[in-house]
N, C-alpha and C positions, 0 to 999 in steps of 0.2 A: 345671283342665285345661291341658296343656302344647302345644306347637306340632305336638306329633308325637301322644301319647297324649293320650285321653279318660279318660270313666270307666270303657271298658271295650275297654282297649288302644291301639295303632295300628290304627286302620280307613281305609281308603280307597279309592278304583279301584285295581283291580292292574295296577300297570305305571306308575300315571299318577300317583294321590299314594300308590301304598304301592308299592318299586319293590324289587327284589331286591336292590338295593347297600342299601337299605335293611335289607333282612332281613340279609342277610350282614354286615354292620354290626351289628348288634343282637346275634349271634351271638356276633362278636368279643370285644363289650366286655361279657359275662355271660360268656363262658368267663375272661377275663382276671378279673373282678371277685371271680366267687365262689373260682377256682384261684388265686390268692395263698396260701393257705398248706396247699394240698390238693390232689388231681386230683377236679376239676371235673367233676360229674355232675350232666348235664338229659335229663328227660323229655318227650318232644314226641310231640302228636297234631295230626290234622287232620282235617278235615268234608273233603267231598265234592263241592267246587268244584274245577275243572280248576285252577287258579292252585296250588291247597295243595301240589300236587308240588313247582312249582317254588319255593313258598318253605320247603318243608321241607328240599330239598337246598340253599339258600342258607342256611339257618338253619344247617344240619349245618356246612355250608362253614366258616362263619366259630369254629362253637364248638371244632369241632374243630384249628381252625387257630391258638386260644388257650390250644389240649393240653385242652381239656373232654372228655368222651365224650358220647355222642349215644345215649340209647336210645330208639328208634323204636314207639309203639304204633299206628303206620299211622291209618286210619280210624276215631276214637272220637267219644265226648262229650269236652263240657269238665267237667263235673265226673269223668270218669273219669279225667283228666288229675289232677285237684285230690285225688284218693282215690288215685290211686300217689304223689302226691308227698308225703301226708301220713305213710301208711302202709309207706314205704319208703324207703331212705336216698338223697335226692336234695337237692338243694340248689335246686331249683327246676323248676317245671316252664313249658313253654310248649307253649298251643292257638293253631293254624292256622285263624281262621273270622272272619267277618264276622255269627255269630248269622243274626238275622233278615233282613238285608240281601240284593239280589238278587246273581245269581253274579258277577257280572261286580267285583263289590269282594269285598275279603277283608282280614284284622286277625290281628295279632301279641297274643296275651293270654298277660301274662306273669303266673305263679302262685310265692307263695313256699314255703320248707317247709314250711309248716303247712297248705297246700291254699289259704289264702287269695290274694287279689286283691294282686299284687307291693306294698312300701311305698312310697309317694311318695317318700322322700326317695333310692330306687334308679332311681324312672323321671326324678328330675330327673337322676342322674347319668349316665344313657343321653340324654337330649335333650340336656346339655351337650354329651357327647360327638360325638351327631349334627351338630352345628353348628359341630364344629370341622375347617378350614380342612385341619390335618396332623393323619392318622390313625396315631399313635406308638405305638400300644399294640405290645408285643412278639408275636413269631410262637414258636412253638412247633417244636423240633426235635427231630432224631432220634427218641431212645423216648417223649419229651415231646408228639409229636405222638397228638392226641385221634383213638377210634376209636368207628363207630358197630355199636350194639348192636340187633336185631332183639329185641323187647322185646314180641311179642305176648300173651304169658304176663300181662303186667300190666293187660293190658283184660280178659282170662279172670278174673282173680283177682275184677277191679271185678263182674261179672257174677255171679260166686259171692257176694259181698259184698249185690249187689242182692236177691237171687234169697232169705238168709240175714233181710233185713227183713220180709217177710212174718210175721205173724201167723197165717197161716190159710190154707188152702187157696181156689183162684177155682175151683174147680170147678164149673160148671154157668152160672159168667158168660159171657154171650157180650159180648165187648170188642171195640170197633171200637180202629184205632189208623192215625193219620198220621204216617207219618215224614218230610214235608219234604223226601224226596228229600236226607236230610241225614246227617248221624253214626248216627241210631238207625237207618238202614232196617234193620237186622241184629237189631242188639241189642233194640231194643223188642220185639223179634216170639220170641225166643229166651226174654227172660224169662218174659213171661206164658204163654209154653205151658209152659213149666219147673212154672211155678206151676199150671197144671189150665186156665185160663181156655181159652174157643173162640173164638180170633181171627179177625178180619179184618182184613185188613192193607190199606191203600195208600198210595199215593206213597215207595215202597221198590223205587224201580228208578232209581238215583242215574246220569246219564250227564255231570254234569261241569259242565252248562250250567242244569238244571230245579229247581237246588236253591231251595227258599221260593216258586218261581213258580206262583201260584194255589194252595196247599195248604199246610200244614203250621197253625200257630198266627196267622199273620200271615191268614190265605186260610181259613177253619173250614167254609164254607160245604158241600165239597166232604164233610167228616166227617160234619156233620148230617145232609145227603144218606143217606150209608150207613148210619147208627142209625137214621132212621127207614124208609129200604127195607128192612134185614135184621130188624127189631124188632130192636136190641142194646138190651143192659143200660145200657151205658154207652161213650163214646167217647174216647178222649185222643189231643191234638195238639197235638204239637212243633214247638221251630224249628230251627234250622239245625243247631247245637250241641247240643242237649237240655237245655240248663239251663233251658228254657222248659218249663211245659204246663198247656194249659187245657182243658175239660172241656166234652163236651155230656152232658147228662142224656139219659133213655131215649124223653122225648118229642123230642127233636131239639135241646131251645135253650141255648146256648150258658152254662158256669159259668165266670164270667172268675176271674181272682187274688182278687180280693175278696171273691167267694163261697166260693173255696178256703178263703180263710184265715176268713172265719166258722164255714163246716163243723166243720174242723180246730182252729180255734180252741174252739170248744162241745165236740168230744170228748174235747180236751186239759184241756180245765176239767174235766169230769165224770168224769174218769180222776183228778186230782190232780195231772195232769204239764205241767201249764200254770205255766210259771215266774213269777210272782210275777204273777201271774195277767193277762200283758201278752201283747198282739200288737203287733209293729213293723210299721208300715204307711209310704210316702210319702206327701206332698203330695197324687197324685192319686190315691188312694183316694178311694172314693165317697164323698159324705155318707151313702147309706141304710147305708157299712157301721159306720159309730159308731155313725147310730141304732139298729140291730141292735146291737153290741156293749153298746151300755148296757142294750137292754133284755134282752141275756144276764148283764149284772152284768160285764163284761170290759173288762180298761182297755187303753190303747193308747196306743203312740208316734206318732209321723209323725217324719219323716226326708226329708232329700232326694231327688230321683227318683233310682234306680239301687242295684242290689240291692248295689253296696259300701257305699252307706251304710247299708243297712237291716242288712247283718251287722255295721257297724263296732258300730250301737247294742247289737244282741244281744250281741254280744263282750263290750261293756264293761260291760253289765247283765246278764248270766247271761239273755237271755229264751232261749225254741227256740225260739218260732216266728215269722216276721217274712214278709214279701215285697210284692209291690209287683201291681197290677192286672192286668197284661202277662201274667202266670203265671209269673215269677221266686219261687219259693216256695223260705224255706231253712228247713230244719226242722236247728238247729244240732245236736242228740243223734248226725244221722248223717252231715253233710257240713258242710264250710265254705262252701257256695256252694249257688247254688239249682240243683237237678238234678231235672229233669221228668220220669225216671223213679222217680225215688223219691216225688214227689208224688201220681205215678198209681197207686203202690204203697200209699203212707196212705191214698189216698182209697178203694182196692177196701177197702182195713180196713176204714175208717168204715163202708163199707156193707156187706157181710158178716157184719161184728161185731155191728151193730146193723140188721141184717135191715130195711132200708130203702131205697125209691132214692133216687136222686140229686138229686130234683125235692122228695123230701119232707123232705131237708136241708137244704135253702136255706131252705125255708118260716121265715119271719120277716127274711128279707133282702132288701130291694126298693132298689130300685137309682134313684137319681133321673136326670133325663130325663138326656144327658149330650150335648154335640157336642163331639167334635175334629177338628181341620183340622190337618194338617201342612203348613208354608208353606215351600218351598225357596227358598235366600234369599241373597243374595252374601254377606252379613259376618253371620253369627249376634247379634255384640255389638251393632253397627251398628243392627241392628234390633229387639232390645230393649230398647234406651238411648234410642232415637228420644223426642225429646219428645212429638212428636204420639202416639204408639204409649202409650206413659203415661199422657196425659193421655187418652187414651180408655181402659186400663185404670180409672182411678182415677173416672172418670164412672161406667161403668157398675158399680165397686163399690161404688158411693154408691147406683144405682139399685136393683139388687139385695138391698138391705138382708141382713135374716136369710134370705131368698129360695132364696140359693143362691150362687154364686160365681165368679170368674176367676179365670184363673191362664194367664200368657204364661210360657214359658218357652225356653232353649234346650236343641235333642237333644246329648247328650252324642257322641251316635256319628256322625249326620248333619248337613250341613249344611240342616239345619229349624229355627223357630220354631215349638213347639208352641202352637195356641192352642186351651185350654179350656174351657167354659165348662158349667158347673152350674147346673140351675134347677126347680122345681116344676112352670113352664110349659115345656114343648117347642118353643114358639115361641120365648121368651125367649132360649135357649140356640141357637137357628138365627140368629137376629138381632143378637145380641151379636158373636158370632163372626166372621158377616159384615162387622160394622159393624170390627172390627180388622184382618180380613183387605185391609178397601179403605183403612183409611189406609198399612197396609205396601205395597197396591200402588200407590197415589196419590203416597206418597216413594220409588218407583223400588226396596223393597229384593227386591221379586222376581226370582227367578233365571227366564229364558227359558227 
C-alpha cells in the first residue's frame, strides 16, 4: 500500500484526507499518462454520496485538461464501471465510492482496460506524482482540449449484460433486496423484475447522506427483518458500490461470502465448470468453510485479504470462482471484479435450477464460533509491529493449538487493526480478542 492508495483505491474523509486538488490531480496525470500517444478516453461512475459530484467534476476538470475525454455513466456500480471498460474501447476506467464506508468519506478506484484493479506499477507513478513539489505535466490546448461525454447508454448496456446471465426465469420468487441507499437503489430492483422475480425493495431512496448507514450488507439486520415478515424466498444485500452481497435464507439468517462460495462452489463442481476444481478464498475465511470443502472433495487457495488478491490468484491459475467472507464474490467467466449483482443472480440459479432453498444449501457448512473487533488506531503499522501486540498474538497461538486460530491484521481501506479470532469454544474467541484489544489500548495505539 502506497501513501495515497490502498488495496482498494484512495479512500479517505472527503475534504479532509481525499481533497479535490487531489482528485483533480489524479485526473491530470491519467489523462497525460494514457494520451501520450492517443486521445485519452476514461469512463467514470459514482455511488450516491453527496461528495461523488464534486469529485466527478474535479476528476473531469483535470482529465480533460490533459485533452483526455470524460464519459460520464452518472450513478452506477463498480463493477459496471469495470464491464464498460472491459467491453469497450477505453483506456481505463474510474469509480467514485468509499464501498462500505460511511458517507461522509469517499475513494478514487482506479480500473484498467481489462475491467481489472489499476497496476501497481501505474498507482506508484500517480503517488510519485502526488508528492511532487511542481506540477509540470503539460495543459492541453485548443482542439486538444478533452471533452466530456453523457455516456448513460453504458450502465443500460451493463443492465442488458446482467439481466443476459440468467439461466432461468425468477418467476414465482419473492426476493427481498437492500440497496444501501447506494449505486444499486435502481438497478437492483430493475433487474430482477426484468427477470419475473416479486421484489421488495429497501433502502433505495439515496439522499446524499444515508448511504451504508444502518442497512445495506455492512447493517443486514434490517433485511432479515423483511424475509422473515413478508415470508420471502430469499434476500440480497449490498454495499455501497455493489461489488458486495450477502444473502439471507428464507428462514431470516444470514449466508455470509463463505457460504456463497460453498454453495456455488458444490454446483460449479457438479456442473463440470469448477476450474481445476479450486475455490480461491483469504486468510479469513472460515475454518468450517475447508472443513466443508473437503468433505465436498474441493480444493482451495487462501490469499491475502482483499478481493485484488483473490482475482490476481484466479488470473494466474485459470480458477472462476474465488472471493473473500465480506460478500466480494468473483465469479471470473463473467466479470473481473466481484459484483453483488451477479452473485444474487448465480445464487437465484442454484436455487431454481435445483429446486432447493437457501438454508438447504449450506447444509454441510457450519461456521466456527468467530469474534471480530475493529480497533481504530493512530498508526496501523505502529500497532501491529508492537512487540507486546505479537507477543500476545504468538501466546495465544501456542494456546490455541489445532483449536482454532488468530490472526491481527491491518484494514487496507481504514484506519483499523482487525483483530480475529477463531475457536470451537465461543468464550475462547470473546477472551482472546479482548486480551489483544487491552494491550493496544494499554500502549496508547487507540484512536479517541
Amino acid at each position: 500500500m502506497g501513501k495515497y492508495f490502498g488495496t482498494d483505491g484512495f479512500r479517505g474523509e472527503a475534504n479532509v484526507d481525499l481533497t479535490v486538488e487531489h482528485a483533480f490531480e489524479v485526473g491530470r496525470f491519467i489523462g497525460w499518462y494514457f494520451g501520450k500517444e492517443h486521445k485519452c478516453k476514461v469512463v467514470i461512475g459514482k455511488d450516491t454520496r453527496r461528495s461523488s459530484y464534486m469529485f466527478e467534476y474535479a476528476l473531469v476538470a483535470g482529465l480533460t485538461a490533459s485533452g483526455a475525454d470524460a464519459y460520464l455513466l452518472h450513478v452506477t456500480t463498480t463493477p459496471s464501471v469495470s464491464y464498460v471498460v472491459r467491453t469497450e474501447d477505453f483506456d481505463c476506467g474510474i469509480m467514485i465510492s468509499a464501498s462500505h464506508n460511511p458517507f461522509y468519506d469517499n475513494g478514487i478506484k482506479l480500473i484498467n482496460d481489462k475491467g481489472e484493479k489499476m497496476q501497481e506499477f501505474v498507482i506508484d507513478e500517480i503517488e510519485k506524482y502526488l508528492d511532487e513539489d511542481k506540477k509540470n505535466l503539460p495543459y492541453a490546448t485548443k482542439e486538444n482540449i478533452g471533452c466530456t461525454v453523457d455516456y448513460a447508454a453504458g450502465r443500460n448496456r451493463y443492465l442488458g449484460y446482467l439481466m443476459s446471465l440468467a439461466l432461468c426465469s425468477f418467476r414465482n420468487m419473492r426476493v427481498g433486496l437492500d440497496c444501501a441507499n447506494g449505486s444499486a437503489w435502481m438497478i437492483a430492483k430493475n433487474v430482477f423484475d426484468a427477470l419475473g422475480a416479486k421484489t421488495y425493495v429497501i433502502n433505495n431512496e439515496p439522499d446524499g447522506t444515508n448511504i451504508n448507514t444502518n442497512c445495506g450488507s455492512t447493517h443486514i439486520q434490517g433485511l432479515q427483518a423483511l424475509v422473515k415478515e413478508k415470508h420471502l424466498d430469499v434476500g440480497f444485500a449490498f454495499d455501497g458500490d455493489a461489488d458486495r452481497c450477502l444473502c439471507v435464507d428464507e428462514n431470516g439468517d444470514v449466508v455470509d461470502g463463505d457460504a456463497i462460495l460453498y454453495i456455488c462452489g458444490k454446483y460449479l463442481k457438479n456442473k463440470g465448470e469448477l476450474a481445476d476444481n479450486t475455490v480461491v478464498t483469504t486468510v479469513m475465511s472460515n475454518f468450517g468453510l475447508y472443513k466443508a470443502f473437503d468433505a465436498a472433495g474441493i480444493s482451495y487457495e487462501k490469499t491475502a485479504v482483499g478481493d485484488k488478491y483473490v482475482y490476481e490468484c484466479m488470473s494466474e491459475n485459470g480458477y472462476r470462482l474465488g472471493g473473500e467472507q465480506s460478500g466480494h464474490i468473483i465469479f471470473s467467466k463473467y466479470a473481473a471484479t466481484g459484483d453483488g449483482l451477479i452473485t444474487a443472480i448465480k445464487m437465484m440459479e442454484v436455487m431454481v435450477l435445483g429446486k432447493q432453498t437457501l438454508s438447504q444449501l449450506r447444509r454441510g457448512f457450519v461456521s466456527y464460533p468467530q469474534k471480530l473487533t475493529n480497533v481504530r488506531v493512530m498508526d496501523k503499522a505502529a500497532a501491529r509491529e508492537d512487540a507486546d501486540v505479537q507477543a500476545a498474538v504468538a501466546r495465544i497461538t501456542e494456546e490455541l493449538g489445532d483449536r482454532g486460530r488468530i490472526l491481527v491484521r491491518e484494514s487496507g481501506t481504514e484506519p483499523l487493526i482487525r483483530v480475529m479470532v477463531e475457536a470451537s469454544d465461543p468464550d475462547d474467541c470473546e477472551k482472546y480478542v479482548d486480551q489483544v484489544v487491552e494491550v493496544l489500548r494499554k500502549n496508547a495505539h487507540i484512536r479517541k
